[in-house]
C-alpha positions as a Markdown table, in Angstrom:
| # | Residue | x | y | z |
|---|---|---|---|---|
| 1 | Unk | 13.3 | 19.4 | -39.8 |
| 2 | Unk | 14.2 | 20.1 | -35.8 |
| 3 | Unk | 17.2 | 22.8 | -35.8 |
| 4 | Unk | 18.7 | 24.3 | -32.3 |
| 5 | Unk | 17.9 | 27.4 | -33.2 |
| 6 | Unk | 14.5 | 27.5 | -31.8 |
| 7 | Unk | 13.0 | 25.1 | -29.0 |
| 8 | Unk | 10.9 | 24.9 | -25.9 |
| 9 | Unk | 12.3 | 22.4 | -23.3 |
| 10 | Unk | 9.8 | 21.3 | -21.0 |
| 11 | Unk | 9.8 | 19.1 | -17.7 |
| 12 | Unk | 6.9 | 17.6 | -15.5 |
| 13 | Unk | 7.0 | 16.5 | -12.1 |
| 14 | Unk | 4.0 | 13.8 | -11.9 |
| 15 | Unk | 4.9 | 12.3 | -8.8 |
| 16 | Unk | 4.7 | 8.6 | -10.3 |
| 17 | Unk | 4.9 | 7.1 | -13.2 |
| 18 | Unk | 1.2 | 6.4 | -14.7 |
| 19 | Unk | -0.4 | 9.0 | -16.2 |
| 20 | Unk | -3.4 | 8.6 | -14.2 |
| 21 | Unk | -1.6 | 10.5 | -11.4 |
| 22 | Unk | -1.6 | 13.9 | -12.9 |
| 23 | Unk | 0.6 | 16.6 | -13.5 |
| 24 | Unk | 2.0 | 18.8 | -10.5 |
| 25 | Unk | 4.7 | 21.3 | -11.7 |
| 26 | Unk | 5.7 | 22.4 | -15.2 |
| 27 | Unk | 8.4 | 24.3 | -16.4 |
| 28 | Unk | 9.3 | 25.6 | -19.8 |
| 29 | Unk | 12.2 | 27.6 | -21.1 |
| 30 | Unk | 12.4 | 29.0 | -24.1 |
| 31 | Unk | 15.4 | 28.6 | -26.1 |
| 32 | Unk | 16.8 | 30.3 | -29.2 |
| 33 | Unk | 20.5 | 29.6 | -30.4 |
| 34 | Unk | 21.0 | 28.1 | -27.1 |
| 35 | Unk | 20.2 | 31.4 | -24.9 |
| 36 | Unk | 16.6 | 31.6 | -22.6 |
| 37 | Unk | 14.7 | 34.2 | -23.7 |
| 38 | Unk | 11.6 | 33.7 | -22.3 |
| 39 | Unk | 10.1 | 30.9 | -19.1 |
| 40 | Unk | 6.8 | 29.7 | -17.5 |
| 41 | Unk | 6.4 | 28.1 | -14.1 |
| 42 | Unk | 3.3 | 26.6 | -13.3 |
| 43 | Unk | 2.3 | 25.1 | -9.8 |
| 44 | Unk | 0.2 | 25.5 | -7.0 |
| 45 | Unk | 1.7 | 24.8 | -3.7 |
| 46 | Unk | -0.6 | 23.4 | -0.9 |
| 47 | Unk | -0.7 | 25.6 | 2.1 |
| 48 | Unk | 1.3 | 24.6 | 5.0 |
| 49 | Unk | 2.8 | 21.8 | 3.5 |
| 50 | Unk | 5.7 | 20.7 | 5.7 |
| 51 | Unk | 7.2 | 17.6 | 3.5 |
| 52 | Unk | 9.7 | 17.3 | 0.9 |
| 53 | Unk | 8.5 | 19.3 | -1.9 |
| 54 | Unk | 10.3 | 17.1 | -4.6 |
| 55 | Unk | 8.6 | 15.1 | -7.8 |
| 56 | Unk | 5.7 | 17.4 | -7.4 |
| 57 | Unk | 5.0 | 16.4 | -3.8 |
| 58 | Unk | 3.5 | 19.3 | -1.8 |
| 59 | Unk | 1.5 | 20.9 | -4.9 |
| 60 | Unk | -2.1 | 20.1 | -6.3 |
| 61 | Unk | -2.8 | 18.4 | -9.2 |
| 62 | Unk | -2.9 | 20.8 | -12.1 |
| 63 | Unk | -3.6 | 18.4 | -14.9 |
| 64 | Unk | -6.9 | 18.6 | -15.7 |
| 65 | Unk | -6.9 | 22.6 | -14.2 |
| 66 | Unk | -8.6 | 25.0 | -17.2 |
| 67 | Unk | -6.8 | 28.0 | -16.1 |
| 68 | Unk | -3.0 | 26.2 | -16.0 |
| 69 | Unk | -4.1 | 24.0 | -19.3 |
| 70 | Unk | -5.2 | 27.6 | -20.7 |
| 71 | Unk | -1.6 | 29.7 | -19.7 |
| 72 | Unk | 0.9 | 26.7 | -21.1 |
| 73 | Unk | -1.2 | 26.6 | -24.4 |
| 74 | Unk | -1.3 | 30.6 | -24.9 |
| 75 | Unk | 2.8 | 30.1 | -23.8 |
| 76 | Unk | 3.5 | 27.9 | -26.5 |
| 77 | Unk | 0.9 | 29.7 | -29.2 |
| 78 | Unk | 3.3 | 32.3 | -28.6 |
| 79 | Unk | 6.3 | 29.8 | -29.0 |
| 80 | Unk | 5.6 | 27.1 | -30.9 |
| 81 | Unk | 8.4 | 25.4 | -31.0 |
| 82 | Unk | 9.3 | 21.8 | -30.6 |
| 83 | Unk | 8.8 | 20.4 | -27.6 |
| 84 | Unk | 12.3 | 18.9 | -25.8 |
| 85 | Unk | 12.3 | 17.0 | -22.6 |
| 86 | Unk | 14.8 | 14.4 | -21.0 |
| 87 | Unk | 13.1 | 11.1 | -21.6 |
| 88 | Unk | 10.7 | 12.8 | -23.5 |
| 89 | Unk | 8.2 | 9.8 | -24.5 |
| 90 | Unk | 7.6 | 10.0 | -20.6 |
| 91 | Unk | 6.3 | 13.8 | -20.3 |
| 92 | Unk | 4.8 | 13.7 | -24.1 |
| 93 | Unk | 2.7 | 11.1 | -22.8 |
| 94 | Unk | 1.3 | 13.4 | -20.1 |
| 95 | Unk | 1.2 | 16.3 | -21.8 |
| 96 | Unk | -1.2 | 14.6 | -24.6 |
| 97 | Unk | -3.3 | 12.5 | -22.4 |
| 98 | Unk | -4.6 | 15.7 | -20.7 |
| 99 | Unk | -4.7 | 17.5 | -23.8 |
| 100 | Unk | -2.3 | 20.1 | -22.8 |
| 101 | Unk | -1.0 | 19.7 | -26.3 |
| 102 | Unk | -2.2 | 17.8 | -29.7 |
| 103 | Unk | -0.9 | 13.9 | -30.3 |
| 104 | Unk | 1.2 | 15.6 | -33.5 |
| 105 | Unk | 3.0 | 18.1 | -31.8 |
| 106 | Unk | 6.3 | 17.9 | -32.9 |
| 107 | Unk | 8.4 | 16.5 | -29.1 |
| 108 | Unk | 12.1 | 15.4 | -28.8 |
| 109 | Unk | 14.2 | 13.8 | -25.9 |
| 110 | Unk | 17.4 | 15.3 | -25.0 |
| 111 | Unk | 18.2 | 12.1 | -23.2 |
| 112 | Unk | 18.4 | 10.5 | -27.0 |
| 113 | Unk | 20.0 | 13.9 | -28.5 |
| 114 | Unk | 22.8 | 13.6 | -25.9 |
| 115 | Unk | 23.3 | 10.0 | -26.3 |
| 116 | Unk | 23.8 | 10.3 | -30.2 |
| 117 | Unk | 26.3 | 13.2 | -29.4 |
| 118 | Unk | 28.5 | 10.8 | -26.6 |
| 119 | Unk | 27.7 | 7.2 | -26.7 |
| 120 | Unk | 30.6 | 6.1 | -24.0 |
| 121 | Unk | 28.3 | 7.0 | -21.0 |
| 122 | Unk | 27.0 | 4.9 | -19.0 |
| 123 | Unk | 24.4 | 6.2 | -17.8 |
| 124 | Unk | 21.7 | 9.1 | -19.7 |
| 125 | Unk | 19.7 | 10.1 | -16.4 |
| 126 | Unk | 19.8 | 13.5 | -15.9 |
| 127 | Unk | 21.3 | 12.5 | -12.0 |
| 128 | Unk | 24.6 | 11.1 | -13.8 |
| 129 | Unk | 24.8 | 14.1 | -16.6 |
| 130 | Unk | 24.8 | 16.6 | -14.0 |
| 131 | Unk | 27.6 | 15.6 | -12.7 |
| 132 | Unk | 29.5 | 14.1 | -15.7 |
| 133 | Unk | 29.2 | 18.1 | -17.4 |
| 134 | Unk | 30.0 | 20.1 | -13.8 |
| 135 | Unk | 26.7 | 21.0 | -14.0 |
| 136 | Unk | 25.3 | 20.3 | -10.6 |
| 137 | Unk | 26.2 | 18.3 | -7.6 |
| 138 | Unk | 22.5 | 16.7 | -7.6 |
| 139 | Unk | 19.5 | 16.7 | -9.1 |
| 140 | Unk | 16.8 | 18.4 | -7.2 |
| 141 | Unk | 13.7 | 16.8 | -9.3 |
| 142 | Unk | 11.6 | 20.0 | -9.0 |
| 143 | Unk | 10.7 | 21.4 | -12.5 |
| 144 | Unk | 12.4 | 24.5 | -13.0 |
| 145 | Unk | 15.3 | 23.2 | -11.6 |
| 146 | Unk | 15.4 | 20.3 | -13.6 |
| 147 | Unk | 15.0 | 22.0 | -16.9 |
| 148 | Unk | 17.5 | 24.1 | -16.1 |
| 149 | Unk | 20.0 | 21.8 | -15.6 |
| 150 | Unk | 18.8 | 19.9 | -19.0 |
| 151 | Unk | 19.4 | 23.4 | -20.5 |
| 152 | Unk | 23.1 | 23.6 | -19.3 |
| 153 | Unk | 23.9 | 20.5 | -20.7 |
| 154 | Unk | 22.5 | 21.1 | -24.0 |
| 155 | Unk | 24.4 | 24.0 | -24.2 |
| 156 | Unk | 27.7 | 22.3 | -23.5 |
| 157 | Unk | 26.8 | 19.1 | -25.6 |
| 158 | Unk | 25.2 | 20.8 | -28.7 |
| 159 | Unk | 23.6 | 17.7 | -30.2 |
| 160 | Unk | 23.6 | 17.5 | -34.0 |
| 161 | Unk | 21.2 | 14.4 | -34.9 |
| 162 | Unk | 17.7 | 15.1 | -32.9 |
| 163 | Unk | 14.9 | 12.4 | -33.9 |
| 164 | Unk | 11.1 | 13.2 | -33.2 |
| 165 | Unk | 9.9 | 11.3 | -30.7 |
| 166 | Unk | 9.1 | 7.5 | -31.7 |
| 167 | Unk | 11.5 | 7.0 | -35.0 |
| 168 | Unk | 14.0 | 4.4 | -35.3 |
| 169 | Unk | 17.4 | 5.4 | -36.3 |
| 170 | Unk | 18.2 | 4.1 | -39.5 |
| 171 | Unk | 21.4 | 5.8 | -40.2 |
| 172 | Unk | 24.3 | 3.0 | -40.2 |
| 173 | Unk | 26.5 | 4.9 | -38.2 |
| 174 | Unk | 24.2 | 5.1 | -35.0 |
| 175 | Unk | 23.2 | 1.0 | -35.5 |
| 176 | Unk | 19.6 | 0.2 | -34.2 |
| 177 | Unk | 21.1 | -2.4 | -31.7 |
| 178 | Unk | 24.3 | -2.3 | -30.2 |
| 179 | Unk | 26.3 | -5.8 | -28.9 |
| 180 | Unk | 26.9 | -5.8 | -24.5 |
| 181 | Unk | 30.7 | -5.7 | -24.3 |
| 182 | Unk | 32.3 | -8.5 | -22.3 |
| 183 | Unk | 32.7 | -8.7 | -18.6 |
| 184 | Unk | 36.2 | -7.2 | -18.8 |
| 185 | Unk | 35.2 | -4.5 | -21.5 |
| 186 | Unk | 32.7 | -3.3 | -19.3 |
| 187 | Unk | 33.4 | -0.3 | -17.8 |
| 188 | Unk | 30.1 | 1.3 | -16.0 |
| 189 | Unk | 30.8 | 2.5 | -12.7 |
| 190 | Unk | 28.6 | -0.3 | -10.8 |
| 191 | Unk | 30.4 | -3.1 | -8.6 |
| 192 | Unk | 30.8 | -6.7 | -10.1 |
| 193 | Unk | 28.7 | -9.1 | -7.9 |
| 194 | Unk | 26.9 | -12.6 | -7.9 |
| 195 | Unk | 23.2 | -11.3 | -7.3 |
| 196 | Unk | 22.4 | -12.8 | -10.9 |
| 197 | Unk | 24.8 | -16.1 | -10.7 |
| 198 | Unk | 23.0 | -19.1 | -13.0 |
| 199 | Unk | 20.4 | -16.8 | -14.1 |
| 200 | Unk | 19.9 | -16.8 | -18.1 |
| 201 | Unk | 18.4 | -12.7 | -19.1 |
| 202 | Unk | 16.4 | -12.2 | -22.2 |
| 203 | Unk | 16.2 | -8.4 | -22.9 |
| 204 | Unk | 12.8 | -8.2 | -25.4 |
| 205 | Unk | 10.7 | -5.0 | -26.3 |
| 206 | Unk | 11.1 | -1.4 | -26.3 |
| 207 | Unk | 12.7 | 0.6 | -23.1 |
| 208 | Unk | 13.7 | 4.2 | -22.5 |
| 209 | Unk | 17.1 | 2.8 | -22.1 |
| 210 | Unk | 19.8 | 1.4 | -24.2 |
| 211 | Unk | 19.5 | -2.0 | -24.0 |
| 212 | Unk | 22.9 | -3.1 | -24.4 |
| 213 | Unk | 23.4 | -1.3 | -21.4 |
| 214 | Unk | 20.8 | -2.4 | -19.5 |
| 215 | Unk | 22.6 | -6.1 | -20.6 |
| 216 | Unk | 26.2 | -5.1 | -19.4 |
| 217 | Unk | 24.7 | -4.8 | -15.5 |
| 218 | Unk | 22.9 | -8.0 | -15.7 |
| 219 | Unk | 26.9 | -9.2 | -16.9 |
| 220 | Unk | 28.9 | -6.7 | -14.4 |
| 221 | Unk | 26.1 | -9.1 | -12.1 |
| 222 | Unk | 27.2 | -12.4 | -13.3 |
| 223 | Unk | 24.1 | -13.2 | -15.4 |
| 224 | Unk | 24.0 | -14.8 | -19.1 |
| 225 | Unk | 22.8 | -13.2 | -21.4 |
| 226 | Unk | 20.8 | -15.0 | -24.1 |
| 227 | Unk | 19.1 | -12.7 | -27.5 |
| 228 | Unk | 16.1 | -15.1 | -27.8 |
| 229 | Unk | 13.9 | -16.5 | -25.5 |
| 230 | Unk | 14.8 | -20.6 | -24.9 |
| 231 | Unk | 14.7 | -23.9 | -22.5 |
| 232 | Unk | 17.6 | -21.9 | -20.9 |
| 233 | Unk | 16.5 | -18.8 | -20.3 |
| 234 | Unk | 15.5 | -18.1 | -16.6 |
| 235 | Unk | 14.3 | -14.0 | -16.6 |
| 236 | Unk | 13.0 | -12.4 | -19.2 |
| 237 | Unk | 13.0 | -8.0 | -19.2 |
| 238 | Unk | 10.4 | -6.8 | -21.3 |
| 239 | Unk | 9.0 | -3.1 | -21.1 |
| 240 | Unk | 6.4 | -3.9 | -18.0 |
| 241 | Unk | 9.0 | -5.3 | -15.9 |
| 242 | Unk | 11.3 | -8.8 | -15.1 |
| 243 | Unk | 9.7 | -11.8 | -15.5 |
| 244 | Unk | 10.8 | -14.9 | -13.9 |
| 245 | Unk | 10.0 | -18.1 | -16.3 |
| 246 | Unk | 8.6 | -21.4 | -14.8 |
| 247 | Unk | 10.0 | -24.4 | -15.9 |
């Protein structure tokens, strides 16, 4: 069972989204009882790089690097710990398609932690934590200084449910699917417009986000929102992408 007393948080900047674009920066921090006690940076910057040097831009590709693959696993033979990321499926995948760790490693998202511990958010990406806790003004999406902010929050939050990485929740207070509130209910801090007006949403198949959230803005947008696919619906929002449907 996954305790706070003992865990490695870990972030990635990959530059994009599919795997096959590598790894660029890696950051760990070791945490016990919610202090760092030990940390690992690994990059290598490209010489005379002049750009912004954000979501790994301006390093090499490490990802498939012996010597960096080498340090994080001696790092974590000497910590092994859980594994915590924000939006951890996303750097797991990584981490285990280059073999930089083993497909049973135990991993767990803070992202999910921090939502079980406050569910009147709106929002879970680290950009909106930062400044919902006082943490930061911005996030800088460079590694270390990503992790570190994830750090500071845990530390203020102090999640008590933590689920391994692809498990349902079954427990009946945390219910596997939560209801979109109505139009007047809502209360994320996005404007009310007529982008979606006449449209008819069907939300289907897993996402990194809630999806009675991800409901509410197609509402705070003016579209309808419909739980199965039908004559009426126009869109439907599955985990590849939107899908317009042809009548």
């Amino acid at each position: 069972m996954f305790t706070t007393d003992k865990m490695l948080l870990v972030d990635l900047e990959t530059q994009s989204f599919p795997v096959e674009t590598g790894i660029y920066e890696v950051a760990c921090l070791v945490v016990e009882n919610y202090e760092i006690v030990d940390k690992l940076y690994l990059g290598k910057e490209i010489p005379g790089y002049k750009g912004d040097k954000r979501y790994g831009f301006g390093f090499y590709d490490i990802s498939e690097d012996a010597q960096y693959i080498s340090i994080f696993k001696e790092f974590i033979n000497k910590h092994p710990y859980p594994i915590v990321a924000h939006n951890c499926p996303f750097d797991r995948k990584f981490l285990v398609y280059y073999k930089w760790i083993e497909e049973n490693y135990p991993t767990y998202c803070s992202m999910r932690a921090i939502r079980m511990a406050d569910g009147s958010l709106g929002s879970y990406a680290l950009n909106n934590l930062v400044k919902h806790y006082n943490v930061a003004d911005e996030v800088l999406h460079t590694a270390m200084s990503d992790i570190e902010n994830v750090y500071k929050i845990l530390k203020i939050v102090k999640p008590q449910t933590w689920l391994p990485v692809g498990t349902q929740l079954k427990d009946r207070c945390h219910p596997k699917t939560a209801k979109p509130r109505t139009l007047e209910e809502i209360d994320l801090k996005i404007n009310t417009t007529n982008l979606l007006d006449g449209e008819f949403i069907c939300f289907t198949g897993k996402s990194d986000f809630p999806r009675n959230i991800m409901q509410e803005i197609a509402i705070k947008n003016s579209a309808a929102i419909t739980q199965n696919i039908t004559k009426k619906t126009t869109i439907t929002r599955c985990r590849g992408g939107c899908r317009k449907q042809t009548r």
